[in-house]
VORO-711518 format. One record per residue (C-alpha): x, y, z; residue in one letter. Coordinates in steps of 0.001 Angstrom, whole numbers, padded with zeros to 6 digits, always signed. Layout:
<recs>
XYZA/...
</recs>
This chain:
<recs>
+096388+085709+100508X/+093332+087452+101847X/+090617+088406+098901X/+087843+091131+100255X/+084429+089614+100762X/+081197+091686+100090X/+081610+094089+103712X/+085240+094902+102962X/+084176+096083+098948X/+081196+097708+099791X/+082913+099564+102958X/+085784+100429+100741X/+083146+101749+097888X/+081114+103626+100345X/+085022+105321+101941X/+085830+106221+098449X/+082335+107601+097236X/+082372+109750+100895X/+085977+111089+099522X/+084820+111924+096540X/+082190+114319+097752X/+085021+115899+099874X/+087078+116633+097065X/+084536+117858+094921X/+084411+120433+098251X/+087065+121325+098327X/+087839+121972+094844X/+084753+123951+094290X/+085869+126069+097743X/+082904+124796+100264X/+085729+123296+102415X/+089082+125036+103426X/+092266+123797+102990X/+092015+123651+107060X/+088570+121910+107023X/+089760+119014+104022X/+093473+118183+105932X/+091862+115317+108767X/+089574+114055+105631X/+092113+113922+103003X/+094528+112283+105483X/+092601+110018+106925X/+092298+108486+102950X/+095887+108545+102937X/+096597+111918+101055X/+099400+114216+102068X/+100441+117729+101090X/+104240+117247+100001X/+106425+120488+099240X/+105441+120279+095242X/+102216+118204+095089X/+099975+115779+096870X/+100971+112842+097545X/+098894+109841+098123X/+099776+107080+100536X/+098453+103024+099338X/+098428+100867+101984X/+100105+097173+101387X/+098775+095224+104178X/+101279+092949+105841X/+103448+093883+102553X/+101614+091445+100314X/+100386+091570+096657X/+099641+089572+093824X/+100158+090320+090096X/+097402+091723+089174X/+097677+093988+092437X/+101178+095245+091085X/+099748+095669+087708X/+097032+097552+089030X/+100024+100144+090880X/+101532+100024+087387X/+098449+101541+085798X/+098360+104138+088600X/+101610+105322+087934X/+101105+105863+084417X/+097590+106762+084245X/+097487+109455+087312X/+101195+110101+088415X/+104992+109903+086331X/+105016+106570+085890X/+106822+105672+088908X/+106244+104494+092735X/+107791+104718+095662X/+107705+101675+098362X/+108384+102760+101989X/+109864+101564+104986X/+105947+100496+106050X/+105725+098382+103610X/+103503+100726+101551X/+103921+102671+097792X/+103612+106631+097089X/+102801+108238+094695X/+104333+111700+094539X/+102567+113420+091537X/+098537+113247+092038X/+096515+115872+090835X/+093848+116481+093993X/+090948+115576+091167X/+092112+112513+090433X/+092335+110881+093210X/+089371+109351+093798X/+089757+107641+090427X/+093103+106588+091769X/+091332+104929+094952X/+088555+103787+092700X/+090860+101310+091082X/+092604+100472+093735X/+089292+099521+094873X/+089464+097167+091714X/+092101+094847+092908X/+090608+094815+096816X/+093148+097709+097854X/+092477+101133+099535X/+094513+103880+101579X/+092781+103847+104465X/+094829+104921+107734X/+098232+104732+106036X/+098304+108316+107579X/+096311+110122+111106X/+096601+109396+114615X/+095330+106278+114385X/+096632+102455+114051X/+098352+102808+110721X/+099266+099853+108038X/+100025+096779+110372X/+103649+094984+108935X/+105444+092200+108747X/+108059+089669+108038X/+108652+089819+104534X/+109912+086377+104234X/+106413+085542+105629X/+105170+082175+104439X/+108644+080933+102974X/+111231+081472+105659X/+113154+078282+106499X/+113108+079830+110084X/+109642+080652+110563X/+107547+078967+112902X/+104403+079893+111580X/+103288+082034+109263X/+102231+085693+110877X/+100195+087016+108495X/+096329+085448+109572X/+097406+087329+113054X/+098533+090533+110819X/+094880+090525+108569X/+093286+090128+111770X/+094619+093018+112959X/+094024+094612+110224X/+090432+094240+110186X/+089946+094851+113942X/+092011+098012+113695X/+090171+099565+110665X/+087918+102280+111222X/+088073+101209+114992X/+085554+103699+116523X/+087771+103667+119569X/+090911+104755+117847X/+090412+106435+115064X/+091632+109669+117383X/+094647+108579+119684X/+096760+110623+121081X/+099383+109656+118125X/+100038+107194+115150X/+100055+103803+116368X/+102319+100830+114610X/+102101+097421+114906X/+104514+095128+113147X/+104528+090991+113475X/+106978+087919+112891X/+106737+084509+112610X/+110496+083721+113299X/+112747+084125+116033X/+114805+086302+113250X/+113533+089464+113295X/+113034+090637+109858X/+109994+092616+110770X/+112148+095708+113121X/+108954+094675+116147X/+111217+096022+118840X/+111187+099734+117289X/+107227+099417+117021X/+104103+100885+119324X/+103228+097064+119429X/+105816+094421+118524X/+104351+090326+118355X/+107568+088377+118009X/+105701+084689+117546X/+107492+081898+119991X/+107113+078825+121573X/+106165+078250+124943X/+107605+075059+126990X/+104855+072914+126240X/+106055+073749+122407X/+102601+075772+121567X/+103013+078880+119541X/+102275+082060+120828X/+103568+085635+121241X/+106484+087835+122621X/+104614+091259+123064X/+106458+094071+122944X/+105233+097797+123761X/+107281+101233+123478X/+109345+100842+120548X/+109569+103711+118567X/+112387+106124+116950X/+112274+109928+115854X/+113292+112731+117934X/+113316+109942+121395X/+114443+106776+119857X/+113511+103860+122349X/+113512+099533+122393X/+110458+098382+122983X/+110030+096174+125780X/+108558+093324+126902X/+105648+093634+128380X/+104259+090005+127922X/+106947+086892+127148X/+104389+084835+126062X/+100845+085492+125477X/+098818+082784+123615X/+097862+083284+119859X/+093768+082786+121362X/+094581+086034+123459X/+096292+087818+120858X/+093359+090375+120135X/+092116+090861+123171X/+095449+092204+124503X/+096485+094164+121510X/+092971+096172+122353X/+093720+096795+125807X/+097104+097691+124951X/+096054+100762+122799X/+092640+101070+124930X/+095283+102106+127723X/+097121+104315+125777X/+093947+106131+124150X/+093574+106878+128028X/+097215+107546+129066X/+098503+109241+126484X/+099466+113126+126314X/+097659+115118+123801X/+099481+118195+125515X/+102091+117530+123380X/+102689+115725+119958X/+106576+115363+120220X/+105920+113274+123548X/+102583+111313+122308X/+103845+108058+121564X/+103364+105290+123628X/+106825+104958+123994X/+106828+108190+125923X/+103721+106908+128089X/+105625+103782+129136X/+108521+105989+130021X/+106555+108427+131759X/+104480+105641+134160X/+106916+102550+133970X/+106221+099644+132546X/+104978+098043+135423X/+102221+100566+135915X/+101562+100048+132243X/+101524+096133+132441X/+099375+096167+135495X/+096576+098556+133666X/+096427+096520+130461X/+096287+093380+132685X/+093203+094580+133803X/+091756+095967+130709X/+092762+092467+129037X/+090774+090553+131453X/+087877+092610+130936X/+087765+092145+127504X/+088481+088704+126933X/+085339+087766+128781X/+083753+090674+125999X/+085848+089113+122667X/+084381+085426+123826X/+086147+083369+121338X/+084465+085411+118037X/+087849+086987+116963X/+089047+083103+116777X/+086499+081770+114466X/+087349+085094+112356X/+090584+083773+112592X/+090479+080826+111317X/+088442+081735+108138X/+091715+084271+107711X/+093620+081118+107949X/+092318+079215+105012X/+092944+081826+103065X/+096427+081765+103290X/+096672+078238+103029X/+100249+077804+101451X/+100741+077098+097121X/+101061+073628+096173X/+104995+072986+095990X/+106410+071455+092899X/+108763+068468+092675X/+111238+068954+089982X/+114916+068412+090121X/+117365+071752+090471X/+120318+070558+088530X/+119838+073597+086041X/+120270+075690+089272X/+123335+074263+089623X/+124402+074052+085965X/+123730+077931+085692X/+125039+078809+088626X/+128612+077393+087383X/+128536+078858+084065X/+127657+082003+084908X/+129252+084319+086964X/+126229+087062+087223X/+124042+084706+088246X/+126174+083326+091099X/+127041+086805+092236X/+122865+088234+092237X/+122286+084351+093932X/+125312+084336+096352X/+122921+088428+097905X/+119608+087791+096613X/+118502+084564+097282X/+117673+083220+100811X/+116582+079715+102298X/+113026+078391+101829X/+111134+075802+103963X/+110213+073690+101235X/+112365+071262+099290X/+113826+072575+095861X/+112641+076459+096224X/+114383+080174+097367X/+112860+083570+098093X/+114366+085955+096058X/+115103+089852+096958X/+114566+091840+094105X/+116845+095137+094723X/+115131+098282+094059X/+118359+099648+094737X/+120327+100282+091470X/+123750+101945+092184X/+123127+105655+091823X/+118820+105099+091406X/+116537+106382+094007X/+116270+103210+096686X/+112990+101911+096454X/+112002+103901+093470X/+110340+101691+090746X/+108580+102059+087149X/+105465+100912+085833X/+107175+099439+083287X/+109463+097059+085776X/+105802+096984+088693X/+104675+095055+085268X/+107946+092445+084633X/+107514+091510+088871X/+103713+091189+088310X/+104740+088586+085319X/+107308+086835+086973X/+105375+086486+089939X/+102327+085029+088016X/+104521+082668+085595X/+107204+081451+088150X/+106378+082813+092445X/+103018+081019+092759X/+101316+084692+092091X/+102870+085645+095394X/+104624+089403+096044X/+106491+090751+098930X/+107021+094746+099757X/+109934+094586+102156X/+110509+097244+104470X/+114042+097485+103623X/+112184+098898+100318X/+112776+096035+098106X/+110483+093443+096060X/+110192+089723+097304X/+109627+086788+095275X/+108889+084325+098057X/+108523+081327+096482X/+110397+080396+093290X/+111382+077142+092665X/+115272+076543+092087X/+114505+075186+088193X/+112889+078457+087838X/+115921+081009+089141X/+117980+081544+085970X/+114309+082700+083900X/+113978+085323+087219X/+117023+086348+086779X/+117241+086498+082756X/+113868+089020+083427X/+114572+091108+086243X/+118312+091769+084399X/+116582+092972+081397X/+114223+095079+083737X/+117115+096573+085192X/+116569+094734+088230X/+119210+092469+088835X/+121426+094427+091544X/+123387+092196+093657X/+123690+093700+096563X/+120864+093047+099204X/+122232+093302+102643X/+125684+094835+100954X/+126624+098716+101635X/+124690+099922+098540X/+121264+097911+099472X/+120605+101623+101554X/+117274+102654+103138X/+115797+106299+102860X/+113343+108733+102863X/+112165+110659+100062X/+114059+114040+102449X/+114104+117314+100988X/+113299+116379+097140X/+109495+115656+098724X/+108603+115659+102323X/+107465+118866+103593X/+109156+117954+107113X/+112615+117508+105950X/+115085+119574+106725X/+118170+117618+104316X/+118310+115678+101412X/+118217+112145+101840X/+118139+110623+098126X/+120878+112203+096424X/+123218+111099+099415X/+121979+107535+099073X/+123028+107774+095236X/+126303+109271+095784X/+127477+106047+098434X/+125538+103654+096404X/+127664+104914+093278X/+131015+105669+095094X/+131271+101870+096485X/+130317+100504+092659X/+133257+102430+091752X/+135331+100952+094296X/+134316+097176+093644X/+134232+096782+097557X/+130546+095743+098518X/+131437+092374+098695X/+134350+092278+100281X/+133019+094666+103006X/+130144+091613+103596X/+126729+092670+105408X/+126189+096166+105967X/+122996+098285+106526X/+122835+101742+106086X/+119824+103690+106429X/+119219+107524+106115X/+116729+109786+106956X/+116182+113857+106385X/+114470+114522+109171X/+114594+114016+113300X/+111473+111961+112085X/+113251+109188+111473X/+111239+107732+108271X/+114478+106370+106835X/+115321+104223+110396X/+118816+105903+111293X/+118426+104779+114595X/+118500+101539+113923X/+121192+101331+110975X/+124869+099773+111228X/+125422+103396+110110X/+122884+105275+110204X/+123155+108715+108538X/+120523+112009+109728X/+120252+115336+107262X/+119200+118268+110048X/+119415+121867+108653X/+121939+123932+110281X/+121549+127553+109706X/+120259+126585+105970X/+123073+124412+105644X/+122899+120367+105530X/+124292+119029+107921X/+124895+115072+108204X/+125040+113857+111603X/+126012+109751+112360X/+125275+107088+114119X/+126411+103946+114888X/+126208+100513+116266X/+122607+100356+115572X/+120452+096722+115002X/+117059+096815+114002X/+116921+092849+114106X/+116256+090519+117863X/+119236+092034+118863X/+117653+095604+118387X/+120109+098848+119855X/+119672+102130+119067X/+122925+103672+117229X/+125382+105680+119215X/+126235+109083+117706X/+129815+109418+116361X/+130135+113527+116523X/+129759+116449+114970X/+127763+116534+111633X/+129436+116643+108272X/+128393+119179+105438X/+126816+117436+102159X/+130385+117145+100374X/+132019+115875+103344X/+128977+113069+104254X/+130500+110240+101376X/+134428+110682+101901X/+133755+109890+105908X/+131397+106558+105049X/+134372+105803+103014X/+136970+106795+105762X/+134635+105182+108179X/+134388+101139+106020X/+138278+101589+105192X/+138854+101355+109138X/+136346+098806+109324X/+138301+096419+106799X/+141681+097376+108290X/+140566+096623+112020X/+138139+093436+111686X/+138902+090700+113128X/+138624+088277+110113X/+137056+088567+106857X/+133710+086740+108599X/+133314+089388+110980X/+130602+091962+109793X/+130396+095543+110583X/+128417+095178+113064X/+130381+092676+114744X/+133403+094239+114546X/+131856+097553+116419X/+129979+095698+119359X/+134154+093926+119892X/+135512+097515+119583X/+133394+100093+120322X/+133214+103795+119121X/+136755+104938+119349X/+138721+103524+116242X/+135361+104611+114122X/+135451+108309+116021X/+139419+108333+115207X/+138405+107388+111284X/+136199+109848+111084X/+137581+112829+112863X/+141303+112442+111827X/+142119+116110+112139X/+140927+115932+115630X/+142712+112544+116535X/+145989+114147+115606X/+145551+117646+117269X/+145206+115332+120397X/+148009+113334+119548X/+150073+117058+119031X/
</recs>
């Protein structure tokens, strides 16, 4: 993984020294609360409903140990001992005192980590595949590209003011784990005819209040143009953009609004302007990124205990059956760590269980983390000998949930317990389906499900893109849940159809229940996913599940 050389710590010293002064500031009353907000948030700190709350970027999603230990000690040393890892790939904190912080960015400084532009109108924490370097399906691995963006997009005097936040997300595999089609910028890495890698660009992806697919603006761009084209993408957009309005900012609203054409033909030009400016540079940068993420050495060593295990006990099987998924090397899995307890907050964790990943990463993963964006902890590279000591610690962590990809493995915002833009709840409802199907003993019978849930038109918790996706809106001070679904966040990407009329708070959990009972009573076979079952079907036997008092005043 990449390690900060002397510009990145002494540019990340001088940020947090500059914040420091600003704080002081405002504390003592030189700067208004008006005056501090584009400092403090372009450093990553928010203004939640109770508290700050202070953003930590995880480029790409990757950590080592002592990086996780290092979150640990934040927790307990400046917050309540817990984190929060978000659907970018990032961890909040929720509880910062405003004086602290810049002790808090001090040592993240430490461990060669900062919270710079995980917040602003400017290109925020770039993403990506968290199977990256392990997937049995990748091609290569996309995080070189992702550092490289990340370093050409930092503190980009260009961009630091576009006309709205600006994502990026990237993928080595032709599996989308990485949602690129419901990005600003989506890089979807492919092979060309002649077999060379290179990119699938994508541009106008985005959800919130105008949900859109990206499309393709490029099918295949070569990995030696990559930069070049990513700057005239946003250079274009930084020109294009409204700033007359902040609900239609996004690029996905300037593609919409000129036509992709228009748009293609205009970065085109930009593009071929620039490449003659870039000149090759941003490769030899890449390639120093390169070597450092050559991959661990792989171990030979026979998996028979694996096996042995595996048959003896039936825990094990059922966490390695959900959690465990294929590596390209001989003899090893990538392992999902659920931070998805029944009834716990979804991607809630303590510093207490930040420090048992940090271990078993160190003693058995090759020092190698994951943040997903599904809000859960990667191992990705454990060898199979090693699986039953994983699972021995994360079970007495309280980490040994089987269910990723299962009905309870949910996605959500913090809602109405944090966020200052919510307008519902979002956590407790997770809880309450998480907990109702546990009580049930149907998650694995019901096979692959994603629901995600968000308490705000914002869209933080990825509704949009959910099998069933679930939005809190406030309706005349009321919670009100609406749904949606049908939706695909993966290369198949579709935005999720909306069922009906809302449901109050009580009413949200019996109609997910009324809404997987029809699922299992009309599927075609006990193969078929959700999903699979609704592209066959359509809305109608879901609507009639859902709405029965409606279904039978029609039949009447």
């Amino acid at each position: 993984m990449y390690k900060y050389n002397e510009f990145d710590e002494n540019f990340v010293r001088e940020r947090v020294a500059q914040f420091r002064g600003q704080v002081e500031r405002r504390i003592d009353g030189s700067l208004t609360e008006d005056e501090f907000k584009p400092l403090r948030l372009m450093n990553g700190l928010y203004l939640q409903l109770h508290a700050y709350m202070l953003r930590v970027a995880i480029p790409y999603g990757t950590l080592n140990a002592a990086q996780m230990r290092q979150l640990a000690y934040l927790a307990e040393r400046w917050d309540k001992g817990y984190g929060h890892f978000t659907t970018r790939q990032n961890i909040q904190y929720n509880w910062p005192k405003l004086k602290d912080v810049p002790d808090m960015l001090d040592a993240l400084a430490d461990v060669g980590m900062h919270a710079i532009q995980t917040s602003g109108n400017t290109i925020r924490n770039v993403t990506a595949d968290h199977f990256a370097g392990a997937a049995a399906d990748e091609i290569e691995d996309p995080r070189p590209v992702a550092e490289l963006l990340r370093q050409w997009s930092t503190d980009h005097p260009e961009f630091q003011f576009l006309p709205r936040k600006f994502k990026i997300a990237v993928t080595g595999s032709s599996t989308d784990r990485a949602v690129t089609k419901a990005h600003d910028i989506g890089l979807r890495m492919v092979r060309n005819d002649a077999g060379e890698p290179g990119f699938e660009v994508i541009v106008g992806g985005g959800l919130g209040r105008t949900p859109m697919i990206g499309k393709v603006i490029r099918a295949f761009l070569p990995k030696a143009d990559l930069l070049p084209y990513c700057e005239a993408i946003v250079s274009v957009y930084n020109l294009l953009g409204r700033r007359d309005n902040k609900y239609k900012a996004r690029i996905k609203i300037t593609v919409a609004e000129n036509g992709l054409e228009k748009i293609r033909d205009l970065v085109e030009g930009r593009f071929n302007e620039l490449r003659r400016e870039f000149n090759g540079f941003d490769q030899e940068l890449l390639e120093n990124i390169e070597a450092q993420f050559a991959p661990p050495v792989f171990r030979k060593a026979p998996t028979l205990a694996f096996d042995a295990y595996r048959a003896a006990n039936p825990a094990f099987r059922s966490w390695s059956d959900t959690n465990l998924a294929d590596h390209h090397a001989d003899g090893y899995a990538i392992v999902s760590v659920s931070i998805k307890k029944h009834g716990a907050t979804p991607g809630d964790a303590s510093a207490d269980q930040m420090r048992v990943l940090a271990d078993l990463a160190e003693t058995y993963g090759h020092d190698e983390i994951r943040i997903s964006h599904e809000q859960n902890v990667i191992l990705p590279h454990v060898h199979k000998s090693d699986l039953a000591a994983v699972y021995e610690g994360l079970r007495d962590a309280d980490l040994a949930t089987a269910n990723i990809g299962l009905v309870s493995d949910i996605i959500a915002c913090p809602g109405m317990d944090y966020c200052a833009l919510a307008t519902a709840r979002s956590i407790p409802i997770a809880q309450e389906i998480a907990t109702r199907f546990d009580e049930l003993k149907l998650e694995h019978e019901i096979g692959p499900l994603k629901i995600k849930i968000s308490g705000c038109i914002n869209a933080c918790g990825h509704h949009h893109v959910g099998h069933i996706g679930i939005l809190g809106l406030d309706r005349a001070g009321v919670e009100n849940y609406q749904i949606t679904l049908g939706g695909d966040g993966t290369e198949t990407a579709t935005v999720g159809e909306r069922a009906g009329p809302g449901f109050s708070a009580d009413e949200i959990v019996p109609a997910i229940e009324r809404l997987i009972d029809a699922y299992l009573g009309i599927r075609a076979s006990g193969d078929e996913t959700f999903l699979q079952t609704y592209r066959r079907l359509g809305l109608a036997p879901f609507k009639a599940a859902l709405y029965p008092e409606k279904e039978a005043a029609n039949a009447a």
